[in-house]
C-alpha positions as CSV (number, residue, x, y, z in Angstrom):
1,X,23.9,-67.9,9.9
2,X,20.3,-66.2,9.5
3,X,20.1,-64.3,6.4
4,X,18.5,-60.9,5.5
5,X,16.1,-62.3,3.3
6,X,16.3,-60.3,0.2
7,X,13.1,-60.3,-2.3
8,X,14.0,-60.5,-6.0
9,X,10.5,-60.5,-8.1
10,X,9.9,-64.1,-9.7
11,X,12.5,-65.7,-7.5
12,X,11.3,-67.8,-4.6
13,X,14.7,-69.6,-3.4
14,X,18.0,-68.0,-3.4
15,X,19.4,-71.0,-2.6
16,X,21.1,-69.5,0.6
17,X,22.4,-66.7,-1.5
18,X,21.8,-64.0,0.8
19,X,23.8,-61.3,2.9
20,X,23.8,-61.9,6.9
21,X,20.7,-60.6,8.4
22,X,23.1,-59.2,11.5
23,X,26.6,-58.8,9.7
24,X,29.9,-59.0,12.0
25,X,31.0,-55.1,13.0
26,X,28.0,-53.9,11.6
27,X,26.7,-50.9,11.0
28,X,30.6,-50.4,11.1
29,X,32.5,-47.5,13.3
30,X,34.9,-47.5,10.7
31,X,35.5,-49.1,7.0
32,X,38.5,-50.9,8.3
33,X,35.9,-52.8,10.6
34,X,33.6,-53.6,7.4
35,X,36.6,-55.4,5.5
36,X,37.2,-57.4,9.4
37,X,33.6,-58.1,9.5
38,X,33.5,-59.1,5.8
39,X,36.0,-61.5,6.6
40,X,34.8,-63.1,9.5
41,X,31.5,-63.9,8.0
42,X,32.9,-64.7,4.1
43,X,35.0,-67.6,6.5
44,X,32.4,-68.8,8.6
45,X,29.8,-69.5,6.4
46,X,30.6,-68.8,2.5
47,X,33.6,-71.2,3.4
48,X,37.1,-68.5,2.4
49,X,39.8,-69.3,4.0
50,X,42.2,-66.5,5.9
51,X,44.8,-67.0,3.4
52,X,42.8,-67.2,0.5
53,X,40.3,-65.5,-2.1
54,X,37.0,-66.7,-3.6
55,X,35.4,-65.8,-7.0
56,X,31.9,-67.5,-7.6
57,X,32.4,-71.1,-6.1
58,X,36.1,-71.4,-6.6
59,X,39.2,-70.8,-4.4
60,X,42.3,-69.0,-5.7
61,X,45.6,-68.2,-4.2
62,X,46.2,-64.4,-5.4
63,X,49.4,-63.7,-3.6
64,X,51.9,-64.7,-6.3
65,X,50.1,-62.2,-8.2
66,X,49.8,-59.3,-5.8
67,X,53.0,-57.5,-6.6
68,X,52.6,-58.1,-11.1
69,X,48.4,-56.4,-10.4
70,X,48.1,-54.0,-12.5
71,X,45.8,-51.8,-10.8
72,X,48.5,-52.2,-7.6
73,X,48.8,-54.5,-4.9
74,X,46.7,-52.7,-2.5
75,X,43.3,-54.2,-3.8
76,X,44.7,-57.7,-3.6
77,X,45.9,-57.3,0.1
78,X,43.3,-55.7,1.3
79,X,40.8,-58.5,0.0
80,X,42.2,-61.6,1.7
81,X,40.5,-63.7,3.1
82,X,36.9,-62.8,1.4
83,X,35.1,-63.2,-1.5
84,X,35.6,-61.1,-4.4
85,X,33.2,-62.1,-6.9
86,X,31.6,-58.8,-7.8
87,X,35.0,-56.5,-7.1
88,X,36.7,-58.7,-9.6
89,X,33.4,-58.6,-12.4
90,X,33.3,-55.3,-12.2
91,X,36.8,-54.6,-12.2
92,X,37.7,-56.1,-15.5
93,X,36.7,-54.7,-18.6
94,X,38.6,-57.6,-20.7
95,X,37.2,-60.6,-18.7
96,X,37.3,-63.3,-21.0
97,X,41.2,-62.3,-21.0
98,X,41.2,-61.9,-17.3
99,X,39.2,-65.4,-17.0
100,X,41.8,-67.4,-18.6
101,X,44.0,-66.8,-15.7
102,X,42.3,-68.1,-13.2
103,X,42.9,-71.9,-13.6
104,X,46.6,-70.9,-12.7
105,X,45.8,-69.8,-9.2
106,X,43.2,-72.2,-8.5
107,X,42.9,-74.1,-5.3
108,X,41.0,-77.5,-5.6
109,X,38.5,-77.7,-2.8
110,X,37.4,-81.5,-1.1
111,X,34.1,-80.3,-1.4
112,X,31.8,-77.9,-2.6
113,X,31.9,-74.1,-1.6
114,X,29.0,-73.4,0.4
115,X,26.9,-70.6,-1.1
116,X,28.3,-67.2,-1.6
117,X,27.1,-64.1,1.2
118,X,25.7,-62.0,-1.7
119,X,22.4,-62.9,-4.1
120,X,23.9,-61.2,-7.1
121,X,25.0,-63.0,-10.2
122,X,27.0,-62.5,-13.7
123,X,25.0,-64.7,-15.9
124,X,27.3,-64.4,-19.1
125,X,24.2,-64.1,-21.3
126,X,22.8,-61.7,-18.3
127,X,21.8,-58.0,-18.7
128,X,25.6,-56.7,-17.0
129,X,27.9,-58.9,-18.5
130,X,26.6,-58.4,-22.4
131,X,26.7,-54.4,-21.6
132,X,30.2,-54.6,-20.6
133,X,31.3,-57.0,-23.3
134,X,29.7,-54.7,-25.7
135,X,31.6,-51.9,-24.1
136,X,34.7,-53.7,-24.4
137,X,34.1,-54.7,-28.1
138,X,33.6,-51.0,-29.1
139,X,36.2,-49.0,-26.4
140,X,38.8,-51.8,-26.0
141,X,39.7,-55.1,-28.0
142,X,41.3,-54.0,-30.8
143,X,42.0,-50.4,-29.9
144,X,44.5,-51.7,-26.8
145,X,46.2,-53.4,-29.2
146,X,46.8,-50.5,-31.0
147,X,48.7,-48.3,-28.3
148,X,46.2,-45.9,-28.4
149,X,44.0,-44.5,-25.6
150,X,40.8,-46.3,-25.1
151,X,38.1,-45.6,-22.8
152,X,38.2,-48.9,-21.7
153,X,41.5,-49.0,-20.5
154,X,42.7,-48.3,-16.4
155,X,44.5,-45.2,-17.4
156,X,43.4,-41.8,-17.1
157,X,43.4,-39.7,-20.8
158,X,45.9,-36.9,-20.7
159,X,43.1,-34.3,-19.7
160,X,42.1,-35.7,-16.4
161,X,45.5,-35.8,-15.5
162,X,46.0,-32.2,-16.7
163,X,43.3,-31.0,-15.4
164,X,43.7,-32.8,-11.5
165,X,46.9,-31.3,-11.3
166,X,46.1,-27.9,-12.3
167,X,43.6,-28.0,-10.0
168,X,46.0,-28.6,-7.1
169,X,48.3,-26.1,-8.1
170,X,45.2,-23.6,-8.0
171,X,44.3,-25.1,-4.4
172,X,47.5,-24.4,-3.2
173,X,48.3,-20.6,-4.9
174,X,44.5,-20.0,-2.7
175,X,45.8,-21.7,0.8
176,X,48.9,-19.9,0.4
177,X,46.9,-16.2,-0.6
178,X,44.6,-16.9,2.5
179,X,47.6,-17.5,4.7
180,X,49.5,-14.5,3.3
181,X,46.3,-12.2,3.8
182,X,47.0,-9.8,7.0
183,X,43.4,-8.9,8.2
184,X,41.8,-11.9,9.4
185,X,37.9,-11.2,8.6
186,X,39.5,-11.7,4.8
187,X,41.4,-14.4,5.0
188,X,39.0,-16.4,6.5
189,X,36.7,-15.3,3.6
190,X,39.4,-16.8,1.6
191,X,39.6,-20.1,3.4
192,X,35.9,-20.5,3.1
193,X,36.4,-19.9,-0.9
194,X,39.1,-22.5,-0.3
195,X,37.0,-24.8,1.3
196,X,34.4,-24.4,-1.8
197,X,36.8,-25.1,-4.4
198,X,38.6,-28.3,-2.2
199,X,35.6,-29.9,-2.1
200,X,35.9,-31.0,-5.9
201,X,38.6,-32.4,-4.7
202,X,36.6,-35.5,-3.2
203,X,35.5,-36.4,-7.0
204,X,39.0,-35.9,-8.3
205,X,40.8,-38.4,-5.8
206,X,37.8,-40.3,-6.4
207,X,37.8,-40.9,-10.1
208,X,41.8,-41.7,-9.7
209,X,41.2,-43.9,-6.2
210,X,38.8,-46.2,-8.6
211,X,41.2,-47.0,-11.1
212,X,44.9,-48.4,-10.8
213,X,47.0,-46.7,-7.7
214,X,48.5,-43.5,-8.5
215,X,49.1,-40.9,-6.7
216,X,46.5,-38.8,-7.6
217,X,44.4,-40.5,-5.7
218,X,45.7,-38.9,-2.8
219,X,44.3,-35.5,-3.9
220,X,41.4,-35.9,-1.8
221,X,43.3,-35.0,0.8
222,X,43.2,-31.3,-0.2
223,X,39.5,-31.8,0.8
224,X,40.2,-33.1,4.2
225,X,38.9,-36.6,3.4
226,X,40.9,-39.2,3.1
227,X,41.6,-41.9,0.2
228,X,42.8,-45.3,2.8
229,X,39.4,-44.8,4.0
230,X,37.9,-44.0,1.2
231,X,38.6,-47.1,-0.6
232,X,37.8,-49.5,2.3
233,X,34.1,-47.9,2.2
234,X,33.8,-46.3,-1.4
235,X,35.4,-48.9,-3.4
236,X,35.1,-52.2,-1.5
237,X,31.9,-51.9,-0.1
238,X,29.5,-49.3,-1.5
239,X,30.6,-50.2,-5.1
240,X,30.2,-53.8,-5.2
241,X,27.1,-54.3,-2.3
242,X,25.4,-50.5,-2.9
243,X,22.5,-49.8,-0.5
244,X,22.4,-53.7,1.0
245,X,22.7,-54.3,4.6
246,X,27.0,-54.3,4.0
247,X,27.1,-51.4,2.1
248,X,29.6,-49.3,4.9
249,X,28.8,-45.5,3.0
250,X,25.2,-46.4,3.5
251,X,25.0,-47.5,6.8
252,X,28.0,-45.3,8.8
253,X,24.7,-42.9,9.7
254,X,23.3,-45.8,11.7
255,X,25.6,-45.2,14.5
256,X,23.9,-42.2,15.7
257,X,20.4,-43.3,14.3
258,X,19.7,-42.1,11.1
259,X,18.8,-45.2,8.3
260,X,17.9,-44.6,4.7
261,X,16.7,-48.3,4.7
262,X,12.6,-49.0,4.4
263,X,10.5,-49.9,7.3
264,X,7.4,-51.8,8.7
265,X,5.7,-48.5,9.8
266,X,6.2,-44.8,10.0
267,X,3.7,-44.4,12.6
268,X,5.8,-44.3,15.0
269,X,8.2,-41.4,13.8
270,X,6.8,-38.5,15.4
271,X,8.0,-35.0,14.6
272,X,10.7,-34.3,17.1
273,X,11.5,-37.8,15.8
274,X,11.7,-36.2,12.3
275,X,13.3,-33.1,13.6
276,X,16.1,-35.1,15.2
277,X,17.0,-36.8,11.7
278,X,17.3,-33.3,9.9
279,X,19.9,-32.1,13.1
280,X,21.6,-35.0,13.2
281,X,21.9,-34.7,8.9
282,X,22.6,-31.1,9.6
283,X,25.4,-32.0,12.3
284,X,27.0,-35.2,10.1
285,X,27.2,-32.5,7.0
286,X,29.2,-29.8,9.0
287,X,31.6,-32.0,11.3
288,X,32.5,-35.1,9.5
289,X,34.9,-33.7,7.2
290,X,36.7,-31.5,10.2
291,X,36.5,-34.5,13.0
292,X,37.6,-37.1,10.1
293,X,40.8,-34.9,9.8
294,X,41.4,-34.4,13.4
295,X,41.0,-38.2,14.4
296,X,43.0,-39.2,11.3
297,X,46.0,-37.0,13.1
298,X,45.4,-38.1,16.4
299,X,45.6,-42.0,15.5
300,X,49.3,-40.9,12.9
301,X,50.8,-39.6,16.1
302,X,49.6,-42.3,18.6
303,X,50.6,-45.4,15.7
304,X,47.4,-46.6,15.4
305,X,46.3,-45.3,12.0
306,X,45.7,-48.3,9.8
307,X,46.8,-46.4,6.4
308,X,50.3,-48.0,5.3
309,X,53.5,-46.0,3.8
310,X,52.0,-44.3,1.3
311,X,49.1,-43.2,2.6
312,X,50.8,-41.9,5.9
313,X,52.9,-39.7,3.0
314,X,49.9,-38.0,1.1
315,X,49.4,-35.8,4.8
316,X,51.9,-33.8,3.5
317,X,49.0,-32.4,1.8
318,X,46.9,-31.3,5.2
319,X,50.3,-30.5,6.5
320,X,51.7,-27.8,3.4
321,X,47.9,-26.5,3.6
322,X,48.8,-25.8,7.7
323,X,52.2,-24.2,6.9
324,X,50.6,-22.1,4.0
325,X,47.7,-21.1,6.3
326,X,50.3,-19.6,9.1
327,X,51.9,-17.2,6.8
328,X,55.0,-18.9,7.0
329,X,57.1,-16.3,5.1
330,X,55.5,-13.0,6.9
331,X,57.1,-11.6,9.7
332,X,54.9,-13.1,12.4
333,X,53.6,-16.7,11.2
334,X,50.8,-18.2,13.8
335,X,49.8,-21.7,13.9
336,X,47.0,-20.9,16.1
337,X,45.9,-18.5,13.1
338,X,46.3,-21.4,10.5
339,X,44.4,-24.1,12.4
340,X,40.9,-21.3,12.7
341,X,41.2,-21.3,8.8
342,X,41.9,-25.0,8.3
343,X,38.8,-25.5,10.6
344,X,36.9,-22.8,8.5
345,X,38.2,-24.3,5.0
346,X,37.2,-27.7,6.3
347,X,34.2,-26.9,7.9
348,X,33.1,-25.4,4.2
349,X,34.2,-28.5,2.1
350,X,32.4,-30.5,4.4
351,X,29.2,-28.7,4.3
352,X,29.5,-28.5,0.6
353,X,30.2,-31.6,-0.2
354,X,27.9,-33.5,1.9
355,X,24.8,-31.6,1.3
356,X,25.1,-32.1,-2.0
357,X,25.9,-35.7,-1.7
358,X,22.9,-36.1,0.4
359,X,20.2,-33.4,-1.5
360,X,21.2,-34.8,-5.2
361,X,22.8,-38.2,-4.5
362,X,22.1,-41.1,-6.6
363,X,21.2,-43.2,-3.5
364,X,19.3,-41.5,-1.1
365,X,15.8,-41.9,-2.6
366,X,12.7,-43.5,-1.7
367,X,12.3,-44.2,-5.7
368,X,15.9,-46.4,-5.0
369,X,16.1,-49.9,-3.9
370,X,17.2,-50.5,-0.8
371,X,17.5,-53.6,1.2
372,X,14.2,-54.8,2.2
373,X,12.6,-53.1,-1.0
374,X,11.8,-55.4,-4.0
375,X,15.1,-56.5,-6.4
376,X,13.7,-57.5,-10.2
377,X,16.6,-59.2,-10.9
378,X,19.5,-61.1,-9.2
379,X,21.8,-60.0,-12.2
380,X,24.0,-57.3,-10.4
381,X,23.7,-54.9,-13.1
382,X,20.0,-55.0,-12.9
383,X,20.4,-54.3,-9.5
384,X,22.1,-51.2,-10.0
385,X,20.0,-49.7,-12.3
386,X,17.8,-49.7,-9.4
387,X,19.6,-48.4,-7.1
388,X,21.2,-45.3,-8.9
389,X,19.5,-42.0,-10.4
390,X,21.1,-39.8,-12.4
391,X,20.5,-35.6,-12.0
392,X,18.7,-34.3,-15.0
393,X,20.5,-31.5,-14.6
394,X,23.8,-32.8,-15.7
395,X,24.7,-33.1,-19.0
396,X,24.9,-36.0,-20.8
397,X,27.3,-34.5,-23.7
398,X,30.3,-36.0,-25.1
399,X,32.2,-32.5,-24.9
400,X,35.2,-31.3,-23.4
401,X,33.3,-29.1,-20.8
402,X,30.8,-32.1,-19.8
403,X,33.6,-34.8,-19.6
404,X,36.0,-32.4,-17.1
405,X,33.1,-31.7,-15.3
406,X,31.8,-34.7,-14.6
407,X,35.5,-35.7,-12.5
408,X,34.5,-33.8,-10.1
409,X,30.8,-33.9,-9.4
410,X,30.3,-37.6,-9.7
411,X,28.2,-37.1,-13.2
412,X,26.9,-40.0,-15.1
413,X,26.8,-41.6,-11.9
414,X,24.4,-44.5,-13.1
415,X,27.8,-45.3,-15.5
416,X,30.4,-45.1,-13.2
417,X,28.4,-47.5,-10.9
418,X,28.4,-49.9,-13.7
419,X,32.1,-49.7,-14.6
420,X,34.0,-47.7,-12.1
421,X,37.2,-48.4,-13.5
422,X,36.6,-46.2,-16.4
423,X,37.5,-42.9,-16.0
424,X,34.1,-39.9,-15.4
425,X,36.4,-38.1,-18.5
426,X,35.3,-40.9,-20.8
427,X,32.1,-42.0,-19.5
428,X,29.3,-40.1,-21.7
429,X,30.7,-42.0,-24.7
430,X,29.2,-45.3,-23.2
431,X,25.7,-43.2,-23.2
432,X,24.6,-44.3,-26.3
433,X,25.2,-48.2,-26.1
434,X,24.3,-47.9,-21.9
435,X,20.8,-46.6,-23.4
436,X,20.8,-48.7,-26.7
437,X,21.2,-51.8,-24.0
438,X,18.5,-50.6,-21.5
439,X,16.1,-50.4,-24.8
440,X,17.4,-54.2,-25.9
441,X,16.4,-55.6,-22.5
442,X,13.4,-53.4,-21.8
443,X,14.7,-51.6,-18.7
444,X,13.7,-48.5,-17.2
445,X,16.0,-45.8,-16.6
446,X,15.0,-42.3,-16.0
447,X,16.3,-38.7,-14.6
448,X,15.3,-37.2,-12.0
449,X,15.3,-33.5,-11.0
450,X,17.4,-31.6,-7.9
451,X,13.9,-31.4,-6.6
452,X,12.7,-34.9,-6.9
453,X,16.2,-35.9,-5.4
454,X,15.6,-33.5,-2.5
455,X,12.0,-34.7,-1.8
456,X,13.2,-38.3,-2.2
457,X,16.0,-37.6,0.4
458,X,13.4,-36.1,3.7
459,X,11.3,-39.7,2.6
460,X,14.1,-41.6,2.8
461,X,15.4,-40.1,6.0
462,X,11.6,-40.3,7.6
463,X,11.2,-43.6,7.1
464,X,9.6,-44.9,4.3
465,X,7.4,-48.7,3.5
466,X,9.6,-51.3,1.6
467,X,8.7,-50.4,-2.1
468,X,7.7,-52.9,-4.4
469,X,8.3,-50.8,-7.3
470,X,11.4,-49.0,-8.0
471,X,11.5,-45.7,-10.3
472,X,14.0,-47.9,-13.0
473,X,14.5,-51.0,-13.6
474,X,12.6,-53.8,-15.6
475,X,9.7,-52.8,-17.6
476,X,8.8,-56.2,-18.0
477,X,8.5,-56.8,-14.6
478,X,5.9,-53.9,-13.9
């Protein structure tokens, strides 16, 4: 299988290490065709069984342990099949604890593994795994054996849980005033102030969707995304592979031509060409939210939605946000009324949301790496310092007002890359020893501003030549 051909500065051989240059499904139609593609190609030629998982260059046989996981059984099923070397790092705060299980669910092999479909390492003397053993030295340890709350734990504190439901209770009280509001110009002013407020909503399920299953999770919902999706494309493929040929958030807007990957040349991007992009942006921003919602009901009534039980249960979320829109109590309820502001209060979160995913994202930046720009390092931490930013204009305080609001707005972004199993509440008190670390090991890792993010975004979108120098990373190296 011909491989992409990743450069990583000082490294000449990856020894085969390397994602497929043309990866099965890809660029994806769906995040349920990533995980079908990832396991097609993790068999054929990183050598993983169907029935089987693979961490490094061992087998394991997980399914004894599937229903006793303590972050839920989901992430084990889902994962069959394929390799799970940087889900399960990254996963584990406690990994020397988490290591010593292993040997029980070994397989033994004839023969060696071939090599793994990812350059990326976890060296334990490496840049990522002495930052998260520091983390759990100072957040974890000790403290979990105290029955105390500990960032480094898979729960949520009492405030994000306070605060998420709150927040849905507030959704609702605003669905329901919309619906029960008689002249229609104001009630769909209402939905659109709906729509604003639900689109925090795709943080908040976020945040919960990363750590172990709950069903706050399914409080993306209220937004009109969707968390069964979400995780396929979010958590087992952005997360793990971000911005490489396999990462499925990244690469969904090549179905309809827009890439935020380098190239050869912008010569031949013309105008119109650049014009196009911005529509098509423009187009993916407004709809994708609305048409995500619609499909996801067409495919529930037809039986061909791949969510299981659970996930089929959380649309009684899109379905009480119908009912309240209709004015269900008033004398003359109209679902034809309730679906124009569920379309207007979709329409808004969608716009929201994406825009500002897009405009002050982490990823979308020429100053990023990308597949087919320049990686310093094969250590997989290294590798995300250089592809996240972080928005200067968040704060960085270790404050009850900073922590809340970083749930929803995906804040300390760069952190939650590193160890998205800790939850955003808790985050900015790994600041210090995240920056203590980058100082240690002589790594690069600055803000940027909403403008610098913007510009970054039209370069990326226009095309842009593989970089050979990313904004952060390792100062060493420049």
């Amino acid at each position: 299988m011909e491989k992409v051909g990743t450069k990583i500065r000082g490294v000449d051989d990856l020894r085969g290490n390397d994602f497929p240059k043309d990866p099965t499904n890809h660029p994806f139609n769906n995040p349920f065709e990533y995980m079908e593609g990832k396991r097609i190609d993790d068999q054929k030629s990183a050598g993983v069984p169907p029935h089987l998982w693979r961490i490094h260059d061992k087998l394991y046989d997980l399914s004894r342990f599937a229903d006793s996981h303590p972050g839920g059984k989901r992430w084990i099923t889902a994962t069959r099949g394929t390799d799970i070397t940087e889900l399960f790092e990254i996963s584990h705060l406690d990994a020397e604890r988490v290591q010593r299980m292993l040997p029980y669910m070994e397989v033994e092999t004839e023969k060696p593994l071939p090599p793994r479909n990812s350059p990326f390492t976890f060296e334990p003397d490496g840049f990522y795994c002495t930052l998260r053993k520091k983390i759990w030295d100072a957040h974890g340890g000790e403290v979990r054996k105290s029955g105390k709350s500990n960032v480094a734990s898979l729960g949520p504190p009492p405030q994000t849980k306070i605060f998420a439901d709150a927040m849905a209770l507030v959704s609702l009280l605003l669905t329901a005033l919309a619906g029960r509001t008689e002249s229609f110009s104001m009630a769909t002013g209402l939905a659109a102030l709906t729509g604003i407020f639900n689109g925090l909503f795709i943080g908040i399920g976020h945040n919960f969707l990363h750590q172990a299953d709950t069903f706050r999770r399914h409080y993306q919902n209220f937004s009109g995304w969707d968390s069964c999706r979400f995780r396929m494309h979010h958590a087992l493929s952005h997360h793990p592979y971000t911005n490489t040929v396999i990462d499925a958030e990244l690469n969904a807007g090549k179905n309809i031509g827009l890439s935020f990957f380098p190239v050869e040349s912008r010569e031949n991007l013309t105008f119109s060409g650049k014009l196009a992009n911005r529509l098509k942006l423009a187009l993916v921003c407004g709809l994708a939210v609305p048409m995500g919602t619609v499909d996801r009901a067409v495919k529930i009534l037809a039986g061909r939605w791949e969510g299981d039980d659970e996930d089929k249960l959380a649309q009684i979320i899109p379905l009480a946000q119908l009912i309240l829109l209709s004015g269900f109590m008033s004398k003359d309820p109209s679902p034809k009324r309730a679906a124009a502001l569920m379309s207007v209060m979709l329409a808004t979160t969608s716009n929201l949301f994406l825009w500002g995913n897009f405009l002050n994202g982490p990823h979308f930046n020429d100053e990023c790496w990308h597949q087919g720009d320049t990686l310093d390092s094969r250590d997989w931490g290294l590798m995300q310092i250089q592809t996240n930013t972080e928005r200067a204009s968040m704060s960085h305080d270790d404050n009850s007002k900073s922590n809340l609001w970083n749930i929803p707005t995906f804040g300390l972004h760069h952190l939650h890359h590193l160890f998205p199993t800790i939850d955003a509440h808790e985050l900015s008190k790994l600041v210090p020893l995240f920056e203590e670390h980058c100082k240690e090991w002589g790594v690069d890792f600055s803000l940027m501003t909403d403008q610098e993010l913007a510009e970054g975004l039209w370069k990326c979108l226009d095309g842009y030549e593989p970089n050979d120098r990313t904004r952060n990373g390792l100062r060493s190296k420049l």
